[in-house]
PATOR-945550 format. One record per residue (C-alpha): residue in one letter; x, z, y. Coordinates in pm, whole numbers, padded with zeros to 5 digits, always signed. Layout:
residues N
AXZY;...
END
This chain:
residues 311
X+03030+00600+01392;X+03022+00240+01275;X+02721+00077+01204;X+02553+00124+00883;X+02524-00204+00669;X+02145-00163+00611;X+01853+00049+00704;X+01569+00066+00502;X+01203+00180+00666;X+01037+00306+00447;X+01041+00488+00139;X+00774+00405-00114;X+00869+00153-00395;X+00962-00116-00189;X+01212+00084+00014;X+01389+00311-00197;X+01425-00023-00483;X+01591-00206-00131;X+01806+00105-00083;X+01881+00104-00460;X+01983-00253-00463;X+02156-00209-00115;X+02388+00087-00230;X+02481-00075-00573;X+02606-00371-00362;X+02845-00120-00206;X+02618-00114+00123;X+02653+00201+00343;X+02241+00263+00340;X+02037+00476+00533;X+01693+00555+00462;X+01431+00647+00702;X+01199+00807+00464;X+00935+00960+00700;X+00765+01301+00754;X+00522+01178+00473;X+00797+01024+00257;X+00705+00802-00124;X+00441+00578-00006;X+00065+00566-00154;X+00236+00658-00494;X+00203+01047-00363;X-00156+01024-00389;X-00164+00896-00714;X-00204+01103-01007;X-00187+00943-01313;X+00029+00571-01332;X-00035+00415-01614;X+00048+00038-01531;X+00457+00122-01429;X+00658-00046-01705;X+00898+00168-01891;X+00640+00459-01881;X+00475+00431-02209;X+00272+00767-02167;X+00247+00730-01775;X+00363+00897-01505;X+00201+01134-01236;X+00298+00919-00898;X+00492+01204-00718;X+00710+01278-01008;X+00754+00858-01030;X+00886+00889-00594;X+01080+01176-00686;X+01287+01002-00957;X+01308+00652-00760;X+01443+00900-00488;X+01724+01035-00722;X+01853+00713-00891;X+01884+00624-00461;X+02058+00957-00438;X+02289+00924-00693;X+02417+00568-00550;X+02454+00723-00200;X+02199+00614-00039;X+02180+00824+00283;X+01790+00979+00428;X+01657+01118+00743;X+01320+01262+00631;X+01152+01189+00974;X+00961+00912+01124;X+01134+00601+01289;X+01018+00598+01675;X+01107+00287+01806;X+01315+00022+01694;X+01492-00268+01854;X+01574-00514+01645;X+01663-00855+01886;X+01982-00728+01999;X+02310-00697+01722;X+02403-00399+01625;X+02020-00319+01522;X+01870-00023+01627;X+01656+00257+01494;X+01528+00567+01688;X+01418+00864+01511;X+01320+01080+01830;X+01599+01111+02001;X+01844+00999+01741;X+01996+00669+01758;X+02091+00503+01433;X+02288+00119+01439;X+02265-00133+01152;X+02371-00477+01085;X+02030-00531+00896;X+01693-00378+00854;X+01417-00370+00544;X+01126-00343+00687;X+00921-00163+00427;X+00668+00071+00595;X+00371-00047+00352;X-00016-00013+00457;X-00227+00246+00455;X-00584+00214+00285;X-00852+00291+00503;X-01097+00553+00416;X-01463+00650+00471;X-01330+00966+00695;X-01545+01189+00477;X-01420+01584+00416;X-01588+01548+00020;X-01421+01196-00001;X-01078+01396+00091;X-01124+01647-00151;X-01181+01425-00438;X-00876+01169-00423;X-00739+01156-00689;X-01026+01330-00882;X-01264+01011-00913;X-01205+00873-00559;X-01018+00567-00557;X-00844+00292-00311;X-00707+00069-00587;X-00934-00012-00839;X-00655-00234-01050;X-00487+00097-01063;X-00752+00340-01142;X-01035+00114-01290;X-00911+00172-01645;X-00953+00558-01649;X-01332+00493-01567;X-01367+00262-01893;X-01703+00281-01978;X-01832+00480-01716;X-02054+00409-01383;X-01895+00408-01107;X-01983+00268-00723;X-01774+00049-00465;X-01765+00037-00130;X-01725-00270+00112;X-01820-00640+00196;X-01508-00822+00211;X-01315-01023-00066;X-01159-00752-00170;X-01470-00564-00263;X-01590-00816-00441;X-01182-00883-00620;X-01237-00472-00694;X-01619-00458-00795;X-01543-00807-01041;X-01258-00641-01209;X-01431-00283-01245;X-01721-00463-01413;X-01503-00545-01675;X-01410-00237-01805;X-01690-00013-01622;X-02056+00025-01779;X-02173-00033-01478;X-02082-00107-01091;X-02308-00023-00791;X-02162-00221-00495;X-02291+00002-00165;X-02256-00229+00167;X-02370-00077+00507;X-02510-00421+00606;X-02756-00689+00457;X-02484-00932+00401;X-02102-00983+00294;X-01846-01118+00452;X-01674-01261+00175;X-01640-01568+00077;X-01944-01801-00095;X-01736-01841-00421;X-01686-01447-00446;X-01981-01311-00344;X-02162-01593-00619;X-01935-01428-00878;X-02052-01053-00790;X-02435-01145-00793;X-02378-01354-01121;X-02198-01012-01312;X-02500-00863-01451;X-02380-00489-01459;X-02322-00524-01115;X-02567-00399-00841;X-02542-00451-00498;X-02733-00143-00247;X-02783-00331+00092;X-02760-00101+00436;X-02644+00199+00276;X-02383+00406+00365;X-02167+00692+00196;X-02283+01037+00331;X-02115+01255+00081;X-01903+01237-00214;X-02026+01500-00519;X-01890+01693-00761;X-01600+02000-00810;X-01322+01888-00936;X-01400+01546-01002;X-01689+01310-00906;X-02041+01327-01041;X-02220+01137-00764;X-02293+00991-00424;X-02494+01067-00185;X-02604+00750+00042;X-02810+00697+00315;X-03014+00391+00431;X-02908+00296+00761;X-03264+00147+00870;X-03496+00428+00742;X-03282+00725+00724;X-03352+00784+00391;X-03116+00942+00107;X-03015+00879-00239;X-02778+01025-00498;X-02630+00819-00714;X-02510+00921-01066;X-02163+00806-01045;X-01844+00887-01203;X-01625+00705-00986;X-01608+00620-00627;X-01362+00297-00508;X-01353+00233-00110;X-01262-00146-00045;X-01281-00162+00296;X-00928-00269+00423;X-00572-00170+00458;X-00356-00022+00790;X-00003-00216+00825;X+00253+00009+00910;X+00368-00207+01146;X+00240-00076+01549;X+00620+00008+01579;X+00735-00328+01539;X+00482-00535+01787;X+00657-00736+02020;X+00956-00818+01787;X+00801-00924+01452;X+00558-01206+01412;X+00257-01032+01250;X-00050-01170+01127;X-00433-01153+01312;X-00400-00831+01059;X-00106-00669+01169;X+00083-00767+00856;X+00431-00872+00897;X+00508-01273+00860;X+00791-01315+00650;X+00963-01634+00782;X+01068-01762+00408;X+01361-02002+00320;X+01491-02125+00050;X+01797-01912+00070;X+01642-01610+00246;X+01300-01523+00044;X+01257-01232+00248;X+01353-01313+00612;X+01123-01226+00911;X+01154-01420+01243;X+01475-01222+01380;X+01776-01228+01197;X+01939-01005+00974;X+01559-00820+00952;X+01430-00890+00608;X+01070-00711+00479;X+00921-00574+00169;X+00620-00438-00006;X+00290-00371+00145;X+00375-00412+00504;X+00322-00791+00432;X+00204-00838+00062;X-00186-00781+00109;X-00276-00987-00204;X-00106-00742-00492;X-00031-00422-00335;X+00098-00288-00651;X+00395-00024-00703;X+00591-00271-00915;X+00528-00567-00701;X+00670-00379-00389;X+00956-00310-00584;X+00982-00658-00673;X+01005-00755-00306;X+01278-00463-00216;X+01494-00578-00504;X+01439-00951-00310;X+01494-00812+00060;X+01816-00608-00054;X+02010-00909-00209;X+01909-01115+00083;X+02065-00886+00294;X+02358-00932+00071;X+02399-01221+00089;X+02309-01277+00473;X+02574-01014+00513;X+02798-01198+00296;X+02782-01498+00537;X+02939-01286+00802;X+02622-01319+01032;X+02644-00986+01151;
END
């Protein structure tokens, strides 16, 4: 079987948007979609902020769609993981297990994974008042109290933007200090609904079907709390999807992927013909239709790269 003309990894927005793109252009596309296939949008329930969704959508039923408009351009999809890759040597390859699969180019679109508190309540209640993306959720929690969780910039970027629309924020940090930055963490203590809990940590997440409370306990005395909250937001970092691609693709101190921009190739990495997309490098935005953005970007440089007959 000849090679195909691209492979997409990945199947959240940034992926199947690449393999939309790809198979309009007349592409022979494969998909690796994963065991776990449609990205952080499956544990999403209500998206509000999608344009052409005037009454939102519930995330799954947004994949699902996305998944069909690929379908119906002929995208092809293995619904398994990618195993190993090697991606320095023309034709590209892609392993799924024991199945090899050979590309002239690869979208790299794997996306991050937000990391959790590891709690069994926390688990229970995504989705029902637990949060990782306060710019998506923040606005069903208008006028509420709610509590977030971390000391970096982005727990400060989340907390800022809660207060906003939130009657009130309490900011729980496990330590006595941030590690954000001066200007951000002077922003947080200025926001007067704002309150920061020094050396706590989250024990348990309350409530039945959605959040009524905290539970946190001070790391120096042992002593626990429950806070009345109606929303819980955990900014404590995001998990490339990139372990898989170590070795081949310059990544970041983070793990993120480095795209290796020009002025013809927006999307290029450091190997050629291997472009990337979405989350597995964006860690500013993070957003469904900014990865979508990206895939739309990474498929017509493909394109064109293909178009130059560098295969």
């Amino acid at each position: 079987m000849p090679p195909y003309d691209v492979i997409v990894i990945g199947s959240g927005p940034a992926g199947l948007t690449a393999a939309i793109y790809a198979t309009r252009a007349n592409l022979r596309t494969l998909v690796i979609a994963g065991q776990v296939a449609g990205g952080q949008l499956m544990i999403t329930s209500d998206v509000e902020n999608y344009p052409g969704f005037p009454n939102g959508i519930l995330g799954p039923e947004l994949m699902e769609l996305w998944r069909k408009q690929a379908e119906r351009f002929h995208a092809e999809f293995v619904d398994d993981n990618a195993t190993k890759v090697d991606l320095k040597h023309n034709p590209l390859k892609v392993w799924v297990n024991d199945d090899l699969y050979e590309t002239r180019t690869v979208v790299v679109a794997t996306g991050a994974d937000a990391k959790w508190l590891g709690l069994p309540s926390e688990e229970r209640l995504k989705g029902k008042g637990v949060s990782a993306c306060a710019v998506c959720d923040g606005f069903f929690f208008k006028g509420l109290d709610v509590a977030s969780v971390g000391g970096g910039d982005t727990a400060m970027e989340d907390s800022l933007y809660l207060a906003k629309l939130c009657k009130s924020v309490t900011l729980i940090h496990r330590r006595n200090a941030f590690r954000a930055s001066k200007i951000m963490q002077d922003r947080v203590f200025k926001t007067p609904n704002i309150k920061v809990v020094w050396d706590h940590t989250v024990e348990e997440v309350r409530g039945d079907k959605k959040v009524d409370g905290v539970r946190i306990r001070n790391v120096k005395t042992g002593a626990t709390e429950v806070l009345r909250v109606q929303g819980l937001f955990i900014a404590i970092g995001h998990t490339p999807a990139t372990e898989m691609f170590r070795g081949q693709l310059d990544l970041d101190s983070n793990g993120y992927v480095l795209p290796q921009s020009t002025q013809e190739f927006r999307t290029a990495t450091n190997l050629p013909g291997v472009f990337v997309a979405g989350d597995v490098h964006d860690h500013r935005y993070r957003q469904a239709v900014t990865a979508a953005g990206y895939g739309c970007m990474a498929a017509l440089d493909a394109e064109r790269w293909l178009q130059k007959g560098q295969s």
